[in-house]
Each structure stands twice: as structure tokens, then as C-alpha cells.
C-alpha positions as a LaTeX table, in Angstrom:
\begin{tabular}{lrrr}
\hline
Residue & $x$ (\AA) & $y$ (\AA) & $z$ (\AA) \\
\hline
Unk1 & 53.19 & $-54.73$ & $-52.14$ \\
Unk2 & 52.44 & $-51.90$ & $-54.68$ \\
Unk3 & 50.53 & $-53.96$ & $-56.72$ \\
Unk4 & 48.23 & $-56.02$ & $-53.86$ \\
Unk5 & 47.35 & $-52.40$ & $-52.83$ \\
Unk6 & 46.69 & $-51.14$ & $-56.10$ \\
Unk7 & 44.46 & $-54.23$ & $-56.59$ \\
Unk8 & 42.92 & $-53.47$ & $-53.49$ \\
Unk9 & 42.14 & $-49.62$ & $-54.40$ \\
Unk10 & 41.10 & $-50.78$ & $-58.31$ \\
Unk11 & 38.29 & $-52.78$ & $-56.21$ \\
Unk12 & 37.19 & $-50.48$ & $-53.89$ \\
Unk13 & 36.65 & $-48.15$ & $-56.76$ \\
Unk14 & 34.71 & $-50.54$ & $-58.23$ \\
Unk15 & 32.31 & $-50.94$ & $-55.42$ \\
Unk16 & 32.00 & $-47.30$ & $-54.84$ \\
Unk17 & 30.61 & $-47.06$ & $-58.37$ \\
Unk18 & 28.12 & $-50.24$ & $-58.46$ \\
Unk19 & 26.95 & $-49.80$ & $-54.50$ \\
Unk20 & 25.36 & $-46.46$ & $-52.95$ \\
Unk21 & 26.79 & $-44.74$ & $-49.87$ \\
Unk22 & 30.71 & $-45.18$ & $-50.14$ \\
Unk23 & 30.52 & $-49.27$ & $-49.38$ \\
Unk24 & 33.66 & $-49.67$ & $-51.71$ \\
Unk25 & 35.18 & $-47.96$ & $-48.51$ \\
Unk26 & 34.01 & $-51.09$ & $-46.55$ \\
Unk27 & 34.93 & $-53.41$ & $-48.89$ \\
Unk28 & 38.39 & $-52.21$ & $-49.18$ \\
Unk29 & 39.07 & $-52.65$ & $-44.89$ \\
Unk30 & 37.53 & $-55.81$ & $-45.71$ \\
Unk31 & 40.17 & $-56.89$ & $-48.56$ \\
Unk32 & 42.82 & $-55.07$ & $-46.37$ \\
Unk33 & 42.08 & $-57.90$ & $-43.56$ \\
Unk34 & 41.70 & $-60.65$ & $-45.61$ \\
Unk35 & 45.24 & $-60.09$ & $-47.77$ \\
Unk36 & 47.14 & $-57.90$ & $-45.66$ \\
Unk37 & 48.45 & $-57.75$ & $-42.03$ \\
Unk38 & 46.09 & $-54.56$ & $-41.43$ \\
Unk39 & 43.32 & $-55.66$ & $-39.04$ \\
Unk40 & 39.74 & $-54.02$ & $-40.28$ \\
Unk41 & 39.78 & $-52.00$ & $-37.38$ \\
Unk42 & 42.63 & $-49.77$ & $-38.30$ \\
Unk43 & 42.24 & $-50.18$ & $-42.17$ \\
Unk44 & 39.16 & $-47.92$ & $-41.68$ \\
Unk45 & 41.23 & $-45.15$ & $-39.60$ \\
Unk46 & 43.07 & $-45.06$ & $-42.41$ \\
Unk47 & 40.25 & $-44.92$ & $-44.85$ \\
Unk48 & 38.65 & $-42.77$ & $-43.04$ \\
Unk49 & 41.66 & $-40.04$ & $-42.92$ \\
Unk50 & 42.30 & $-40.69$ & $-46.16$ \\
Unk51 & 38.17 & $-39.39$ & $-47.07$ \\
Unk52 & 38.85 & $-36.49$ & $-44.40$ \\
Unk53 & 41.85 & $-35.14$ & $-46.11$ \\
Unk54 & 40.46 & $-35.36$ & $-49.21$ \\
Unk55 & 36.89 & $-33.52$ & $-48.32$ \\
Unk56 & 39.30 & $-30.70$ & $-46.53$ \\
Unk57 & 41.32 & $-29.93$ & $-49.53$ \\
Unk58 & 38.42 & $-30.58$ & $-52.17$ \\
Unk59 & 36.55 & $-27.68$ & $-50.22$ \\
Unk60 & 39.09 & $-25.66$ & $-50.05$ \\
Unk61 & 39.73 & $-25.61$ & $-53.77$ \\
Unk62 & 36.27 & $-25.39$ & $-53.92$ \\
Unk63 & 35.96 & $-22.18$ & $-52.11$ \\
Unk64 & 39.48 & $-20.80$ & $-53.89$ \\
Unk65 & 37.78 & $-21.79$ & $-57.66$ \\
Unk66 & 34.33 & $-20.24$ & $-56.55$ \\
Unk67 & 35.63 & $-17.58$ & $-55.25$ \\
Unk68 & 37.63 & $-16.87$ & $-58.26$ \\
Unk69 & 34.80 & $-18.00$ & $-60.84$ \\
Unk70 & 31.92 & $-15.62$ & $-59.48$ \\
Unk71 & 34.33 & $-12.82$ & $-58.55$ \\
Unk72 & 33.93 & $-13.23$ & $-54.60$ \\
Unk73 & 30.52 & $-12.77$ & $-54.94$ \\
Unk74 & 29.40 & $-16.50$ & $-54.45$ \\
Unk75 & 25.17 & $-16.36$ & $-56.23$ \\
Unk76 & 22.45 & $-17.07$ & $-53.64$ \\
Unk77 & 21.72 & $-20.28$ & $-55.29$ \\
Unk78 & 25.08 & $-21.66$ & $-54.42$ \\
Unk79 & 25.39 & $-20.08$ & $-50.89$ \\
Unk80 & 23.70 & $-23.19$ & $-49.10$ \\
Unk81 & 25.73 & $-25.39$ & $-50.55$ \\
Unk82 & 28.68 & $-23.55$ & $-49.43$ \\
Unk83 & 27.33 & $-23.47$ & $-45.82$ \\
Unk84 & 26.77 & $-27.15$ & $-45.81$ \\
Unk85 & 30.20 & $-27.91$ & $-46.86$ \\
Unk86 & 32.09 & $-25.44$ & $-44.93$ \\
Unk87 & 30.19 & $-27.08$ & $-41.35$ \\
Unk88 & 30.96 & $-30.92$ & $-42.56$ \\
Unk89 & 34.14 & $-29.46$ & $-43.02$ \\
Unk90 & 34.67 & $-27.46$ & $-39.99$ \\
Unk91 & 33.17 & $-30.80$ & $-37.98$ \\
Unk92 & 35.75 & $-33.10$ & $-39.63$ \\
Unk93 & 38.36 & $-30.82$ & $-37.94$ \\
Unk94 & 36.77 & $-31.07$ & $-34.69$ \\
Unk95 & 36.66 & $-35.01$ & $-34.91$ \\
Unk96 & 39.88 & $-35.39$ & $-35.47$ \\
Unk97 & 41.04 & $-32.87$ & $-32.86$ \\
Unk98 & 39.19 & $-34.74$ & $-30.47$ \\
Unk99 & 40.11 & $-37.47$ & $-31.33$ \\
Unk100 & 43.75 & $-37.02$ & $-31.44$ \\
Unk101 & 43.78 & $-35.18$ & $-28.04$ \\
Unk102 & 41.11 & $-37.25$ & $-25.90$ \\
Unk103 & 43.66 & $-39.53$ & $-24.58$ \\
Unk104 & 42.02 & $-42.46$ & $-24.51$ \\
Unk105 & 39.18 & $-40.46$ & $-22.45$ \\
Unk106 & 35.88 & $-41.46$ & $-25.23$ \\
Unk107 & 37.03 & $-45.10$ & $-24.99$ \\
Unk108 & 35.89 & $-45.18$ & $-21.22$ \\
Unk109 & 32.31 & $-44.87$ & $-22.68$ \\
Unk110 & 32.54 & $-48.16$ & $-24.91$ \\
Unk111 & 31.63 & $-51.39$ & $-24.25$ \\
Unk112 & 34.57 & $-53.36$ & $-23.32$ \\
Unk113 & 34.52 & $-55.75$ & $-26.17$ \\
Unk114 & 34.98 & $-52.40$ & $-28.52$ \\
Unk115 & 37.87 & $-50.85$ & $-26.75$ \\
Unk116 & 40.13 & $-52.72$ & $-28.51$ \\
Unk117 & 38.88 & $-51.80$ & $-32.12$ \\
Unk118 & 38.41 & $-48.45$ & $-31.11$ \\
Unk119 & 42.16 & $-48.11$ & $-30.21$ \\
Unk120 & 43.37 & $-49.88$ & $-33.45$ \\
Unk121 & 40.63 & $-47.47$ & $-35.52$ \\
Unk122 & 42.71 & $-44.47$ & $-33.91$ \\
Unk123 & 45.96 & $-45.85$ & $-34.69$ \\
Unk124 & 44.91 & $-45.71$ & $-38.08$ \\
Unk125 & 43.16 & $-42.79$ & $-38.45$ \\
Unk126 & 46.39 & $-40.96$ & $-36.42$ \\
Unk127 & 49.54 & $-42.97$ & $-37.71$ \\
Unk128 & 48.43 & $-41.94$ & $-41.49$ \\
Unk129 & 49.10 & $-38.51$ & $-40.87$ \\
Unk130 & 52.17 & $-38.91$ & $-38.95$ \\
Unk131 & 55.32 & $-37.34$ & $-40.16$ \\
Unk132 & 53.56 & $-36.91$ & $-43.67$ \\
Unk133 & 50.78 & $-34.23$ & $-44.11$ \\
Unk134 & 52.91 & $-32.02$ & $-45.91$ \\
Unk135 & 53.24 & $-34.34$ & $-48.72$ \\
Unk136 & 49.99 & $-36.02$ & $-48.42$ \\
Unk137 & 48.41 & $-32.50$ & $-48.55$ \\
Unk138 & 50.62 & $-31.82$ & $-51.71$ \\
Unk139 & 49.35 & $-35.48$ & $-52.78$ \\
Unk140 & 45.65 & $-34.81$ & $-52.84$ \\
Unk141 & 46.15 & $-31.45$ & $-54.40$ \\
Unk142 & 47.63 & $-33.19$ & $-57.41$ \\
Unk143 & 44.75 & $-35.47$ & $-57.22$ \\
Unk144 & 42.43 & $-33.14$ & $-57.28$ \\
Unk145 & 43.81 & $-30.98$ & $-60.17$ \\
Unk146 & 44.26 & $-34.42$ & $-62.28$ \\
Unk147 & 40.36 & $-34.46$ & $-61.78$ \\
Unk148 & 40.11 & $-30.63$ & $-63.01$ \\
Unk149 & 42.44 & $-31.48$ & $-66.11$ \\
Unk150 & 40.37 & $-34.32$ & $-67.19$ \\
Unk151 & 37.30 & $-31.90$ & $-67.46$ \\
Unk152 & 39.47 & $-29.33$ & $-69.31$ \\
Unk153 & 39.88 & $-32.27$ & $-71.62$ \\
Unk154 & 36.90 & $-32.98$ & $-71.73$ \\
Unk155 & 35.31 & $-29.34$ & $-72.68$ \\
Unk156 & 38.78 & $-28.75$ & $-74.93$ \\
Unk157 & 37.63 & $-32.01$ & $-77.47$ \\
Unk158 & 34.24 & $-30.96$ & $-77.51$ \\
Unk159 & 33.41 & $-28.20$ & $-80.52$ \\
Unk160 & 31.37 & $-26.34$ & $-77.66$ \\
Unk161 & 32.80 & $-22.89$ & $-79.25$ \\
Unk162 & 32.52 & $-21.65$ & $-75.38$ \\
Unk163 & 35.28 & $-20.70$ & $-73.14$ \\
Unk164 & 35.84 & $-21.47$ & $-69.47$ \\
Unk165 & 38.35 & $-20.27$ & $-67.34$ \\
Unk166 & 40.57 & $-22.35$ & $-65.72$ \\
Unk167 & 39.06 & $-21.86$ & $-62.47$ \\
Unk168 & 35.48 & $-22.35$ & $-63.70$ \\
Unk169 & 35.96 & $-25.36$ & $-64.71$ \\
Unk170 & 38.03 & $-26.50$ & $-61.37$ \\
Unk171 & 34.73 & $-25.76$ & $-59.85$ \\
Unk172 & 32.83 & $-27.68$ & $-61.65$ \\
Unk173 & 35.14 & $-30.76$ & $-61.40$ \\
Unk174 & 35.52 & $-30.46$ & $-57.55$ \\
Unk175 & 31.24 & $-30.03$ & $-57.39$ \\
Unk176 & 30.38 & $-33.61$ & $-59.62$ \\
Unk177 & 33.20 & $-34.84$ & $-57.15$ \\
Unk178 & 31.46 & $-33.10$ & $-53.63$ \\
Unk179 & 28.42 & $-35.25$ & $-55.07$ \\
Unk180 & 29.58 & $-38.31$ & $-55.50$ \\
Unk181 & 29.62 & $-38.27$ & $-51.25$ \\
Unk182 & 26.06 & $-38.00$ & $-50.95$ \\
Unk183 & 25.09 & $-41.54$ & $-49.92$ \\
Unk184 & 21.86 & $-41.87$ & $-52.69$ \\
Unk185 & 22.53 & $-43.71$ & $-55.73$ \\
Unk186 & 26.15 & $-45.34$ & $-56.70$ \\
Unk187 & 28.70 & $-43.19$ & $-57.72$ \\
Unk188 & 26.97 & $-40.51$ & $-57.44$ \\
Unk189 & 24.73 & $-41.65$ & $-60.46$ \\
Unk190 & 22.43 & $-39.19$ & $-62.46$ \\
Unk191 & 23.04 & $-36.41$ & $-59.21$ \\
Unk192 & 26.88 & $-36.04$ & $-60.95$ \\
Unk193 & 25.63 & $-35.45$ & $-64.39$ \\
Unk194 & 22.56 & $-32.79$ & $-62.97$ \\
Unk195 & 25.42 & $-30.90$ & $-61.29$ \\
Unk196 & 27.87 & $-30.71$ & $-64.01$ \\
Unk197 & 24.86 & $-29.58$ & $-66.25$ \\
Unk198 & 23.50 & $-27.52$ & $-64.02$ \\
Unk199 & 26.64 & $-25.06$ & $-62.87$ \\
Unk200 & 27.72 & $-25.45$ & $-66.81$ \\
Unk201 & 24.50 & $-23.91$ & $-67.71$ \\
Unk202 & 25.10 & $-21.03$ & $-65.06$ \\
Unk203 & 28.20 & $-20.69$ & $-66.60$ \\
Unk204 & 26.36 & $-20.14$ & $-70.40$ \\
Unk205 & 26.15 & $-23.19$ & $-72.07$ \\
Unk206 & 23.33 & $-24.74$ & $-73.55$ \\
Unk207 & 21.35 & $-27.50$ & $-71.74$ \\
Unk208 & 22.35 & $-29.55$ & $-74.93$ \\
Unk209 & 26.11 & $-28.56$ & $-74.86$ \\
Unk210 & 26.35 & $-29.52$ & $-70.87$ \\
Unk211 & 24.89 & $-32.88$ & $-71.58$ \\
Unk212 & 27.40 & $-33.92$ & $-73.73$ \\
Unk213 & 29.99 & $-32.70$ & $-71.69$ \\
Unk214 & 28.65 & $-34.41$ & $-68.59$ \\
Unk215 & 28.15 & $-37.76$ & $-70.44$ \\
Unk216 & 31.41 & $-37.50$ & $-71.92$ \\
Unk217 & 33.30 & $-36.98$ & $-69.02$ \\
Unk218 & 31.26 & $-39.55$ & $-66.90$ \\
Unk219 & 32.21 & $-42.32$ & $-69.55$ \\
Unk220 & 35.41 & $-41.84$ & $-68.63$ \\
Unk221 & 35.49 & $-41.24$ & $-64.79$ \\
Unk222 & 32.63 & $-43.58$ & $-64.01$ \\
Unk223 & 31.64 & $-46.34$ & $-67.02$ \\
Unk224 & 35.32 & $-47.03$ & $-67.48$ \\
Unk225 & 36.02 & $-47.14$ & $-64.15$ \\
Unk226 & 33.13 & $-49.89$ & $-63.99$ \\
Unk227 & 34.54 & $-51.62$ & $-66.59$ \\
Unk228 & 38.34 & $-51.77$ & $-65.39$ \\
Unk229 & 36.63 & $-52.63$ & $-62.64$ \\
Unk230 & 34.37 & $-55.73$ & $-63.60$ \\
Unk231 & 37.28 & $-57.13$ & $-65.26$ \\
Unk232 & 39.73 & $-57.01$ & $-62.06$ \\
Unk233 & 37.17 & $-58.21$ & $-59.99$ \\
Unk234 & 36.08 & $-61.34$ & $-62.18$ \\
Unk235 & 39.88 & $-62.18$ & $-62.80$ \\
Unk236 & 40.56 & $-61.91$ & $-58.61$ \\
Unk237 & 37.61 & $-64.60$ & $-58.21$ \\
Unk238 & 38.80 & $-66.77$ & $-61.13$ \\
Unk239 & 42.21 & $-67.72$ & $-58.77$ \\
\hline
\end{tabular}
């Protein structure tokens, strides 16, 4: 079962970094469906609780690092950015309150032939927190901080001659992940790398010394990725 799902996931990723605007997410209620019991329906509930949770706790980190980085005094530039996340995040909250308290009420306003999917989408979206957001909270905080230490890597094997605190660099981590979401190019391709360069320029490196951290660390989380991915994906069409 592990490794069908892992499979799954491995694929998704690998959609997510070749197509624009999060289709791997599509994809992988699509492969759910087709190899699993888990109808599309409520394979995208669960997708789509998984993305919630992670956007809540990636901007909350990414408030705590900020915060900590530019000594509560976030710089004008920033502030918009800040703003923007905070409402997407403050609306996610207010879906999914709605959601899990309208009773079946918003249903009453779909076509009958949707009901049915709309119910199952719940069911996902509700059963994957249930009895478990304690540890899938302490999950995607691990997740996120893997994605921190892979930048700290990253800037440690480099002979930059620069140091970064640890909660600098969180910030920049968590912002080339915040724009990977923006539905433009796949994977967030060429807007990561102007991030990471830009807010490690703010941060006093050189223009030079950010690009070759950004391309460095975008081999690994994105071209290998691609890779890993190419190969799964022509091996799961050879059977």
C-alpha cells in the first residue's frame, strides 16, 4: 500500500513540476481512482486539506522566520506580500469552517447530479483531519524544516564567505516554496529562482552569489525531481 501511494505522490510531483497551476494535484485524484478504492471525488478533499494545511503552517513559519529575520519590523517591500498571504490564509480557515459546520446546507444549491461528489469531496477534505491534526500539524512542520535544511545545505557547500541566520534562511526556503503556488509557469519556474535571489540579495549577497545558490538548490528540489520523475513515469507506462 506504502509503495502504490508513494508511486502515486512520486507522479504527482512530477506533474506539478512539468505542468503550470498545481495539475500534478489533478493527476494524482486521477491515479488515486484509477489504482485505488478512493473515488476522485474524495481523493481531492483530501488533496485539497492536505494543500490547506500545508499553506497554514508554511505562513505561519513564514511570519515566525520574518519576524525574527527583520527584527519585527517586516520592510515595506515585503509588507504586501505578507497581506496577501495572511487573507488566503485567513480565507482557507473560513472554508473549511464552513464547510465543516454547514451541515449539508451549500449542497441544497447544487445541481442534483453534483450532490453526490460534493458529499464524497467533504468526506475527504473532513475525514483527513479526523483524530490526527496534532500529528499531521507536527508532520508538515518537519516537512517544512527538511525544506529549510536543504537550503542551509545548500548556502553551507557554497564558499559564499556570508552568514545567514538560521531563521533567514527559513524565510527564504518557505518564500521559493509560497511561489511555487502561483499558478504561472511549472513549478514555479524562473519566479522561484527571482525570489530566492531577490530576498538573498536583501539579505547582502551579491546578485552573482544568489544565483548560484538559487540554481544550486533548484537542481536539486526541481531538475532532480524531474528526473526521478521521468524515469517513474516511463517505467509505470512500460507495464
Amino acid at each position: 500500500r506504502f509503495g502504490e501511494l508513494f508511486h502515486i505522490v512520486i507522479l504527482a510531483w512530477f506533474a506539478n513540476c512539468v505542468l503550470p497551476a498545481k495539475m500534478g494535484d489533478f493527476y494524482r485524484a486521477y491515479l488515486l481512482r484509477q489504482q485505488t478504492d478512493v473515488s476522485g471525488s474524495k481523493g481531492l478533499g483530501t488533496i485539497f486539506s492536505e494543500r490547506a494545511l500545508d499553506f497554514l503552517v508554511l505562513m505561519s513559519l513564514l511570519v515566525i522566520s520574518g519576524l525574527i529575520s527583520f527584527r519585527a519590523t517586516v520592510p515595506e517591500r515585503f509588507v504586501p506580500a505578507f497581506i496577501v498571504g495572511l487573507l488566503i490564509a485567513a480565507g482557507l480557515i473560513a472554508g473549511l469552517l464552513v464547510v465543516r459546520y454547514s451541515e449539508g446546507r451549500l449542497s441544497r444549491y447544487l445541481p442534483e447530479r453534483l450532490r453526490e461528489r460534493a458529499a464524497r469531496f467533504k468526506h475527504g477534505l473532513l475525514s483527513a483531519f479526523a483524530g490526527r491534526l496534532p500529528l499531521l500539524l507536527g508532520l508538515t512542520v518537519v516537512v517544512w524544516m527538511a525544506e529549510s535544511t536543504r537550503l542551509f545545505l545548500v548556502v553551507q557547500a557554497l564558499p559564499l564567505h556570508i552568514s545567514l541566520s538560521l531563521a533567514q534562511i527559513m524565510f527564504i526556503a518557505l518564500v521559493a516554496s509560497l511561489l511555487t503556488t502561483i499558478p504561472a509557469l511549472p513549478g514555479g519556474l524562473v519566479l522561484v529562482e527571482g525570489g530566492i535571489i531577490a530576498v538573498l540579495v536583501f539579505f547582502g549577497l551579491t546578485a552573482s552569489q544568489a544565483l548560484s545558490v538559487a540554481i544550486l538548490d533548484r537542481l536539486i528540489s526541481y531538475w532532480s525531481l524531474i528526473a526521478v520523475g521521468l524515469v517513474v513515469f516511463l517505467m509505470s507506462h512500460r507495464r
